[in-house]
GUTOR-746724 format. One record per atom (N, C-alpha, C, O): x, y, z; residue in three letters. Coordinates in steps of 0.1 Angstrom, whole numbers, plus 5000, padded with zeros to 4 digits. Each point is the difference from the previous one (the first is absolute). Last residue first. Example, Ala and Ser with C-alpha at 12.3 -4.5 7.8 and 13.67 -1.06 7.14 Angstrom:
2
512849785071ser;500950115000ser;499250115008ser;500550115001ser;499849324998ala;499150125000ala;500950125000ala;501050005007ala;
***
This chain:
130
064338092261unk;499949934989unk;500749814995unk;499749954989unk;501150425046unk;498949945005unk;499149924987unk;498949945001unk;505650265000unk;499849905011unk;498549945004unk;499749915007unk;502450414957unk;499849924997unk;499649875017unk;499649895000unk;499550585000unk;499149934993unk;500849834997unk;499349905001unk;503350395024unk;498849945006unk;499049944990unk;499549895003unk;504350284975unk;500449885009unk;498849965012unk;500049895005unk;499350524966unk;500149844991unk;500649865008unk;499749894999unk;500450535024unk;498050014995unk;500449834994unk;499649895004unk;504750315010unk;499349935009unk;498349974994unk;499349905004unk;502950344967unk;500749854995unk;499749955016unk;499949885000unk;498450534990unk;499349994989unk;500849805005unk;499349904998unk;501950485030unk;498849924999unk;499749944992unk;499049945004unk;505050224993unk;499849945010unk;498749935000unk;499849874999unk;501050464970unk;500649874998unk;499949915009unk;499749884996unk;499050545013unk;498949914994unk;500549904992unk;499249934994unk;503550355038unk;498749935003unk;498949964993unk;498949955005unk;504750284975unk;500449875007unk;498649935006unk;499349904996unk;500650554986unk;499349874995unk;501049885002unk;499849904994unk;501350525028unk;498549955004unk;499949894993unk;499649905006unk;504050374986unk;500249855008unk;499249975003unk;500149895005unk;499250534971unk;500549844991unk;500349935011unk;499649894996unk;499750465024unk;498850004991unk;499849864994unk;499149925000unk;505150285025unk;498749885004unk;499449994998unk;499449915006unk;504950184963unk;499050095009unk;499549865009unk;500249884998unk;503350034974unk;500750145006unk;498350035006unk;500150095008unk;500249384980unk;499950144996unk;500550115009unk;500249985012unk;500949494980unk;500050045010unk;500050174993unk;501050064997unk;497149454978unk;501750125001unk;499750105008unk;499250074995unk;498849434999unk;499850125003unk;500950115007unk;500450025011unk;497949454962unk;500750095005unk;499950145002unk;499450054990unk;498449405018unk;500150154998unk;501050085001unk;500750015010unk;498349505002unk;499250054993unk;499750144994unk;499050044996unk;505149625002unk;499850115002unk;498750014999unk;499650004989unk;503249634997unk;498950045000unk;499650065010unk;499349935008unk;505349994973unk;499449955011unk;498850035004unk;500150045012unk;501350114947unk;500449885003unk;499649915010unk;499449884999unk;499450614999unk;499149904992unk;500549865000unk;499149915001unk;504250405017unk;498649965005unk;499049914998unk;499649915007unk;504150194968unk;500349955013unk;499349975004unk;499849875002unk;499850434967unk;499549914995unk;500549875005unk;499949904994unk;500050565024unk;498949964997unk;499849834993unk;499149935002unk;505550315005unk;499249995012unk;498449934999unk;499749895006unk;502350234956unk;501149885006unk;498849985011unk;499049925001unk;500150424979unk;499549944995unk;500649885005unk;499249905001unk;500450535031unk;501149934992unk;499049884993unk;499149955007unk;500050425024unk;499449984990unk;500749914991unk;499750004988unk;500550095068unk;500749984990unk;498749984983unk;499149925001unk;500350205050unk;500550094992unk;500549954985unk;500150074991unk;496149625037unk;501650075001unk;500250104995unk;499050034994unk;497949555020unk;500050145000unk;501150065004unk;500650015010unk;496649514977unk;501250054998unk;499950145002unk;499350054992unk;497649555026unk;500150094993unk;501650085003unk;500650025010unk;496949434993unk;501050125001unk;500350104991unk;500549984989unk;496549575030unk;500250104992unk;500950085005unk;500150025012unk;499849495000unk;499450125009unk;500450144989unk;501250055001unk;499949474989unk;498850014999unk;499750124999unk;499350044990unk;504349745030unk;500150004982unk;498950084996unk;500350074990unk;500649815057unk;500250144996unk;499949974982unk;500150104993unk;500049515035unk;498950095003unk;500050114996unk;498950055001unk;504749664982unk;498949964997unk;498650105008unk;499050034993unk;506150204987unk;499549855013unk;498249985000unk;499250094998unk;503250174969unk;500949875000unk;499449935012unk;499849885002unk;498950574986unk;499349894990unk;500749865001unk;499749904993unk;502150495035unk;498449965001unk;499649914992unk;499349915005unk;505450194987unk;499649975008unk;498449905004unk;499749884999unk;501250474968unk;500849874995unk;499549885014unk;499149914999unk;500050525013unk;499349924988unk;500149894997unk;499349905000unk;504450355019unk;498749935014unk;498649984991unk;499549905004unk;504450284970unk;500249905011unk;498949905007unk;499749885002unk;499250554977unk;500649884989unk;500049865008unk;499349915000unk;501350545023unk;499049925003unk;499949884990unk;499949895005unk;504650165018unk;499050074993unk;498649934997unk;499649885002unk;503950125040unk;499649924990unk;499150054990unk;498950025004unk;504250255024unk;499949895004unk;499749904988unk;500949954993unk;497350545003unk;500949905010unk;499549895001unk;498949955001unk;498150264964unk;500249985014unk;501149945001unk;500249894994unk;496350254965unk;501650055002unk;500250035016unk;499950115005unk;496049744977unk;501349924992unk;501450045005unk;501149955001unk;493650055025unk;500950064994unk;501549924994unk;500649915005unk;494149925010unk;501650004998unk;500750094992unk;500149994988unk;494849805039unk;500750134993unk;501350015001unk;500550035011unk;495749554998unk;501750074999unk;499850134991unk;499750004988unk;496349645032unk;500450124992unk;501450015003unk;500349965012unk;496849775014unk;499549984990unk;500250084994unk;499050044995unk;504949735035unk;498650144999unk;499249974989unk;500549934991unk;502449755044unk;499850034989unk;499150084997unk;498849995004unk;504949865033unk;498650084992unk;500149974990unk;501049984993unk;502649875026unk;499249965010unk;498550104999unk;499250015009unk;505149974964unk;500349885004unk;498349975008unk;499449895001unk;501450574977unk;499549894992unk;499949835006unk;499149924996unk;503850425024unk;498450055005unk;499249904994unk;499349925007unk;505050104977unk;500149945017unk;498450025005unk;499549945010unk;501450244947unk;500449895001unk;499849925012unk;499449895001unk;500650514997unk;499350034990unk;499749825001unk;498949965003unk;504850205013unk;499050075011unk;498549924995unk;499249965008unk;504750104960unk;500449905013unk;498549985009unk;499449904999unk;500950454968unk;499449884997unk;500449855010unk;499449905002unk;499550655016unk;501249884993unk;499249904993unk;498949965004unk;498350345028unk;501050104994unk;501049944986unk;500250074990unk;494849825036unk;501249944999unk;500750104990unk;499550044989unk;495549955033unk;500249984992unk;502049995004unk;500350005012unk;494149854992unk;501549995007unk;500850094989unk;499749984988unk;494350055021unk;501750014990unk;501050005008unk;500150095009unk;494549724991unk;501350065014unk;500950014988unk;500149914992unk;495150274994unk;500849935003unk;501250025004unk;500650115001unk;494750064981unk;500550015014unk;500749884999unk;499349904999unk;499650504965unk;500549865007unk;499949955010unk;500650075009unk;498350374968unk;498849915009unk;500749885002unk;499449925008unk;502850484975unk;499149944986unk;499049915011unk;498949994996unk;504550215027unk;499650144996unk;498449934986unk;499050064996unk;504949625021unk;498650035012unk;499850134998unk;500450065011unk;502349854955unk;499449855003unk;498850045009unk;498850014997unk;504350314995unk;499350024988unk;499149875000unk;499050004993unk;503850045043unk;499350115001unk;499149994990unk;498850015003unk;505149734992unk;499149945015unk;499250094997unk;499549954990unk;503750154981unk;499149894995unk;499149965012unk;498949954998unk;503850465012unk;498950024991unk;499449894993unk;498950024996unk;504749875038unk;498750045001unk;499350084992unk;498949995005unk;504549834978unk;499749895007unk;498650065006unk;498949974995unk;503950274985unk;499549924990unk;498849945006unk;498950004997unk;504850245031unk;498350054993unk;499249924992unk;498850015002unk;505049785012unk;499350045009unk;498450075001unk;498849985004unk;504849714965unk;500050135000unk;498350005014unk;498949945000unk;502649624983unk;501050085008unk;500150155001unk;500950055007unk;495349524986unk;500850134989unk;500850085012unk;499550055009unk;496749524984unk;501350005002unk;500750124997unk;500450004989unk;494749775036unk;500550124989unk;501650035003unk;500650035010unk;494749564995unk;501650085001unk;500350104995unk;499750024989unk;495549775032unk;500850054988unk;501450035005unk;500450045011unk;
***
């Protein structure tokens, strides 16, 4: 998995709320959309967590991006940001986003990230063996 978001805490309350739920997966994760990008050249994760509002290259950007090159077109990507913007959302969905999810003031609510999570790796193992 990737996880793209330039805020620090962010970053580890999404790691924590992941292996606090039973994940066991390797998360890289990257501060920039540059970064974001250059990582993408030589992994590919079976998930992206991408924050929108990142130096450098936004996340928009690096979406746009992901869906432009042929091994990453595929690899779901969940949106987690601060931003509620209908613009922002309907960006997303453009670039088929499997999820968005607006970054809450408690960790009660950042818990159900991990069940977005699981819910879109469950469908992408189911689809592999189908």
């Amino acid at each position: 998995m990737l996880l793209v978001d330039d805020n620090r805490t962010d970053a580890l309350i999404i790691r924590e709320v992941l292996k606090s739920s039973g994940f066991e997966l390797e998360i890289r994760t990257v501060s920039d959309g540059a970064a974001a990008l250059e990582c993408l050249n030589d992994f590919i994760p079976a998930l992206i967590l991408l924050d929108l509002n990142l130096p450098k290259i936004s996340g928009l950007e690096v979406l746009r991006e992901i869906r432009q090159r042929d091994p990453l077109a595929g690899v779901p990507v969940v949106i987690v940001t601060s931003s509620n913007s209908a613009r922002d959302r309907q960006a997303a969905r453009e670039f088929n986003a499997a999820a968005y999810f607006c970054k809450p003031d408690n960790l009660a609510e950042f818990m159900s990230l991990a069940g977005i999570v699981g819910g879109i790796l469950g469908a992408a193992a189911e689809g592999e063996t189908s």
